[in-house]
C-alpha positions as CSV (number, residue, x, y, z in Angstrom):
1,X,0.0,0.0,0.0
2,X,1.4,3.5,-1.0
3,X,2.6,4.9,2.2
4,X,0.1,8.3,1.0
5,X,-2.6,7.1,1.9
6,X,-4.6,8.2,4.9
7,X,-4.7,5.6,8.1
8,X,-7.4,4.8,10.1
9,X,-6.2,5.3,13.8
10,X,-7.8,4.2,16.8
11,X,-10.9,1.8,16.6
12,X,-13.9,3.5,15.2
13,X,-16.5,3.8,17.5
14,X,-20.0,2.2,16.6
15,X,-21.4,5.4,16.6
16,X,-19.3,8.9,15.3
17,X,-21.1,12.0,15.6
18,X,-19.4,14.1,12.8
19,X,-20.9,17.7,12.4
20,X,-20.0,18.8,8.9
21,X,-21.1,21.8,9.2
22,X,-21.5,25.3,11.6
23,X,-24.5,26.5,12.6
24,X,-23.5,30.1,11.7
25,X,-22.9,29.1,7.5
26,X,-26.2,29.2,6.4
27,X,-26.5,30.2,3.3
28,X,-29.4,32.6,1.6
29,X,-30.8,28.9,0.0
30,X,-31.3,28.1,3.6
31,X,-33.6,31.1,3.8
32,X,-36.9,28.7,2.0
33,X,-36.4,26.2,4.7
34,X,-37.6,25.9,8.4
35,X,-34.2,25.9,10.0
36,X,-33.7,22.4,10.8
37,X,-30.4,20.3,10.4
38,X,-30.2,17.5,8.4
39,X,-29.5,14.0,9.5
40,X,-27.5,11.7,7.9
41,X,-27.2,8.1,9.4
42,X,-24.6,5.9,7.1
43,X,-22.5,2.8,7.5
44,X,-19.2,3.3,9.2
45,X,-17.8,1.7,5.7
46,X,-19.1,5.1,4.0
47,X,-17.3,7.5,6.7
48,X,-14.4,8.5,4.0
49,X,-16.4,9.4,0.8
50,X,-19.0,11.5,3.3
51,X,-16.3,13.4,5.2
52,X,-15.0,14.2,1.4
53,X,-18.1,15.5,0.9
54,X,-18.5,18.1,3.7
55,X,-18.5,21.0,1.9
56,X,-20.4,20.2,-0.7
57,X,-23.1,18.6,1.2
58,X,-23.3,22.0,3.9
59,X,-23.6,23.9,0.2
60,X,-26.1,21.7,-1.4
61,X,-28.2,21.7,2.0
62,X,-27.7,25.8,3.0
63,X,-27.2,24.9,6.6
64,X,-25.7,22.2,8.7
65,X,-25.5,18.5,8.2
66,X,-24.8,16.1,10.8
67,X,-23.6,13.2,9.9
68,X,-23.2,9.9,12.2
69,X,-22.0,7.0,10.9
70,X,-21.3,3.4,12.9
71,X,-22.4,-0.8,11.4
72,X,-25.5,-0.4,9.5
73,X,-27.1,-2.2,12.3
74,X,-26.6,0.4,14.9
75,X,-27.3,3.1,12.3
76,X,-30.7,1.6,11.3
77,X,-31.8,0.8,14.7
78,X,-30.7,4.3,15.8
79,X,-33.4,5.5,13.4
80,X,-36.0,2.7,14.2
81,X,-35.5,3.8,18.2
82,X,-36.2,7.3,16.7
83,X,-33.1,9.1,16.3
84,X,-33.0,12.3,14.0
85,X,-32.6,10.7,10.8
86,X,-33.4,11.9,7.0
87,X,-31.1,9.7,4.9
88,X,-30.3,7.1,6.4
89,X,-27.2,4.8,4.0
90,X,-26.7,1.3,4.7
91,X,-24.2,-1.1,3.2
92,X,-26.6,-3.5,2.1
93,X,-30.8,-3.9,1.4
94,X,-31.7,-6.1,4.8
95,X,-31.6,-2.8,6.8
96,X,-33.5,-0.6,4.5
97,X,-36.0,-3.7,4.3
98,X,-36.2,-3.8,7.7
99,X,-36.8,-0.2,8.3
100,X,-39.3,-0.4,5.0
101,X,-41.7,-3.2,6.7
102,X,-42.4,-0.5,9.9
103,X,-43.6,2.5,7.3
104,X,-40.0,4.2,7.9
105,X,-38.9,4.2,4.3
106,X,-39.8,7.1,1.7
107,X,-37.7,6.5,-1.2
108,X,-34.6,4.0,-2.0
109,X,-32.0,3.4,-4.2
110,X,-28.8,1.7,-4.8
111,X,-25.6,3.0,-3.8
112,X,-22.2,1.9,-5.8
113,X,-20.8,-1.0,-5.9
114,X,-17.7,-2.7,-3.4
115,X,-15.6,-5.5,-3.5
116,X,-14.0,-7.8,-0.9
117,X,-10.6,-8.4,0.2
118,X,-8.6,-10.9,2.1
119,X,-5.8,-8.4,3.7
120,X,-2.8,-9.2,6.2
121,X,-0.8,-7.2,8.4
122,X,1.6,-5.4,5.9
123,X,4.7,-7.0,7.5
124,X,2.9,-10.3,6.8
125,X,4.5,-13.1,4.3
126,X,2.0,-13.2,1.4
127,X,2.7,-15.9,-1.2
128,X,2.8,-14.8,-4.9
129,X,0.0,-15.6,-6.8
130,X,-2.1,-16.3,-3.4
131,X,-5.7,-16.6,-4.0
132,X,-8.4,-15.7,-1.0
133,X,-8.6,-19.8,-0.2
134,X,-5.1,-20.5,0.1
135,X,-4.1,-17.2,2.0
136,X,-7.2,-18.5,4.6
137,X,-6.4,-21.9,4.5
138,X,-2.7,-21.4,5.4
139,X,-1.8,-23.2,8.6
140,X,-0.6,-20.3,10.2
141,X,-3.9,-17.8,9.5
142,X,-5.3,-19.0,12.7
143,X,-7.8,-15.7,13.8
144,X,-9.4,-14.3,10.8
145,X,-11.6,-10.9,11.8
146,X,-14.8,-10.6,10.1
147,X,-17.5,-8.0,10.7
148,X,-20.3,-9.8,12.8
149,X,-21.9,-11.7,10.0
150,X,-25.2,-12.3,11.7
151,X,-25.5,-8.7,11.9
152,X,-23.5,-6.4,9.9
153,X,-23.6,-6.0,6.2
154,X,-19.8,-6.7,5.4
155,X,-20.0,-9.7,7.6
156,X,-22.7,-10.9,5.5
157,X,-21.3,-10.3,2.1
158,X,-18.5,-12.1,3.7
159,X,-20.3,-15.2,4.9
160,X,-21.9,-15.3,1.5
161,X,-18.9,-15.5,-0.5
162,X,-17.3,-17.8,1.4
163,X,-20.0,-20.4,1.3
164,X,-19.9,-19.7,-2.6
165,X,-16.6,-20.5,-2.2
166,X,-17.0,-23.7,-0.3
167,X,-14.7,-21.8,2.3
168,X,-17.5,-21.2,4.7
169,X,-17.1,-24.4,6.8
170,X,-13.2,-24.5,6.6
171,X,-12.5,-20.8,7.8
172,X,-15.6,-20.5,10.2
173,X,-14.4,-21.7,13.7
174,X,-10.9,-19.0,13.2
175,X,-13.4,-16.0,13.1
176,X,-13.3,-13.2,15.1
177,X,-16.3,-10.9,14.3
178,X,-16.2,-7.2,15.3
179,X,-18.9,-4.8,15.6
180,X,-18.2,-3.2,12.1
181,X,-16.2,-3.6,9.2
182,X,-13.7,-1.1,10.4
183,X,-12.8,-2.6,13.2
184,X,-12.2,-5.7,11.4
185,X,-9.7,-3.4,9.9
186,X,-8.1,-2.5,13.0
187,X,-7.3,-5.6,14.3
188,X,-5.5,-6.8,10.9
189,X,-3.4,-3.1,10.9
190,X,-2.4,-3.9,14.7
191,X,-1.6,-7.3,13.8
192,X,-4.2,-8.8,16.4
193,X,-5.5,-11.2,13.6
194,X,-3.6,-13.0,11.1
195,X,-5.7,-12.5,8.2
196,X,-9.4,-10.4,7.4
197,X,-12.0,-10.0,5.7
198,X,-13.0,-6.3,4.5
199,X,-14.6,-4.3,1.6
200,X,-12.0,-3.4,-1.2
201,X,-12.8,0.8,-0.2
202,X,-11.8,-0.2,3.2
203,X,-8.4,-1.8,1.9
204,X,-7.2,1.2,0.5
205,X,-7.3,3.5,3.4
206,X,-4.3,1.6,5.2
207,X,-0.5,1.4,4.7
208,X,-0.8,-1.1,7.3
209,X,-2.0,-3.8,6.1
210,X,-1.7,-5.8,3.0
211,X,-4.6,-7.2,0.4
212,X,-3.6,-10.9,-0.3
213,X,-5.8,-11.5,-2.4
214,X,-9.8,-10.9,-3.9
215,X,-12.5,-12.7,-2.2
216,X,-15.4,-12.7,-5.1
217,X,-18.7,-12.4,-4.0
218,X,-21.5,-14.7,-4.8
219,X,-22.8,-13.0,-7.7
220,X,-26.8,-13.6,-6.9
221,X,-25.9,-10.9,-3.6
222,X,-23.9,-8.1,-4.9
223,X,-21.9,-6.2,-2.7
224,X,-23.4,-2.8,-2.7
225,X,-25.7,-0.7,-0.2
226,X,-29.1,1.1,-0.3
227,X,-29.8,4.6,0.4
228,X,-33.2,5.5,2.2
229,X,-35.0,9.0,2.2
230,X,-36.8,8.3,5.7
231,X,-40.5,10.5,5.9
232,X,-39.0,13.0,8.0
233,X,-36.3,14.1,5.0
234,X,-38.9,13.3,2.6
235,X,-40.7,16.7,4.1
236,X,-37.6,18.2,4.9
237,X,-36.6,20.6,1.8
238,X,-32.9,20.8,2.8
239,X,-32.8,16.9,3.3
240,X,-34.0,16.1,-0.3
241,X,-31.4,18.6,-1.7
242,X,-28.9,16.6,-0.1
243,X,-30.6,13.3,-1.3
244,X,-30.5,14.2,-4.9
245,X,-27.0,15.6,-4.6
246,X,-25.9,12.1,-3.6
247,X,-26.8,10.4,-6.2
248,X,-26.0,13.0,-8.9
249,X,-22.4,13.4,-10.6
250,X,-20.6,15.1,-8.0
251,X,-21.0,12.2,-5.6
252,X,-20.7,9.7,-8.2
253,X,-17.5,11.1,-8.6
254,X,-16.3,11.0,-5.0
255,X,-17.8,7.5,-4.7
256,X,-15.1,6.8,-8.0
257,X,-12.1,8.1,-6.3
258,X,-12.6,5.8,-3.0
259,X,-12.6,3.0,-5.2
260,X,-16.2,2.2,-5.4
261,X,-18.0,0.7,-8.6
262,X,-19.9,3.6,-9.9
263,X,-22.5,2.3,-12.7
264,X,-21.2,3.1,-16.2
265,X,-17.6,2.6,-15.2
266,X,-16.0,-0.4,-14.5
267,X,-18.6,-1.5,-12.0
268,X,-22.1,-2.4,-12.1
């Protein structure tokens, strides 16, 4: 891994209040709107391409955003427990489902695509030409982080690829599931883990760790999220400003540079 790129530090929390924007910058677009802030609840795997986005999104909206981003689970059942939440982003459909079935769910739509990787500590011996079931099935890869695949959408994309892999039963008892797919990262960067499991976006953040190899998804569940327009954003000028923004060129673009698939590239 280039040694430019940014690191991720300490463990992300499962919840990070970011506050993109002070109160004070309102601009005169803000003016047709009743005040309010908007809410943004997104999957901790989306942290980078919406803290890229700051500026643009305080523009777009004419007044603060607040942005808090953790797993998809928390997020989602932040906003089913009530939480302040306009756009809510998951990293994959069973949240937005979920949230869907209780009335909570205005609009949706697909975000860009990801990918998986199997990544090692960067000091890690990684054999040329490894593929994702020989770097797993190594004798020394005994604790392999995952995030929490009965929960968390990464975890699932990982459990489902492994099974399409007919890896699922040989790697299963050596992983260690974490709360999110950055902390998965975490543990591989400190060396904690042998081995893990995250999305390719994630991968790229780190000089730390290594990618071994590609871990191709079962292609009947691609790996991509949903976006959600909850009823309170729905009604919320400012909040569908910011929901047409993000999925209009500006964001596509941004999604592009953190190595997502962005439809009409070379992704889906």
């Amino acid at each position: 891994m280039s040694g430019g790129r940014p690191r991720i530090g300490a463990t992300v929390a499962l919840a990070t209040a970011i506050l993109l924007a002070a109160c004070g910058r309102v601009t005169p677009e803000a003016t047709r709107d009743d005040g309010r802030r908007v809410h943004v609840l997104a999957a901790a795997s989306l942290a980078n391409l919406l803290e890229s986005l700051a500026a643009d999104l305080e523009r777009v909206a004419g007044g603060p955003v607040v942005v808090v981003t953790g797993g998809s689970s928390t997020v989602a059942r932040q906003a089913m427990a009530g939480a302040d939440c306009d756009i809510l982003l998951s990293a994959d459909a069973a949240w937005i489902d979920e949230l869907d079935a209780r009335g909570l769910v205005a609009e949706r739509r697909p975000l860009p695509g990801n990918g998986l990787v199997v990544i090692v500590p960067a000091g890690a011996a990684v054999m040329a030409d490894a593929t994702a079931a020989a770097t797993l099935q190594r004798p020394a890869v005994r604790r392999i982080a995952i995030a929490d695949p009965e929960a968390v959408p990464a975890g699932r994309h990982a459990r489902r690829a492994l099974a399409y892999a007919d890896l699922w039963d040989a790697v299963q008892s050596r992983l260690v599931p974490a709360g999110n797919v950055r902390v998965a990262l975490t543990w591989v960067e400190a060396a904690t883990v042998d081995a893990g499991i995250v999305y390719a976006t994630d991968a790229m953040l780190s000089d730390r760790v290594r990618v071994a190899a590609p871990l191709p998804p079962d292609p009947a569940h691609p790996v991509r999220g949903v976006a959600a327009l909850l009823p309170a954003g729905s009604d919320h000028p400012a909040a569908r400003r910011v929901w047409d923004f993000l999925a209009g060129p500006e964001a596509m673009a941004a999604f592009e540079r953190l190595g997502f698939q962005v439809a009409g590239s070379d992704g889906p």
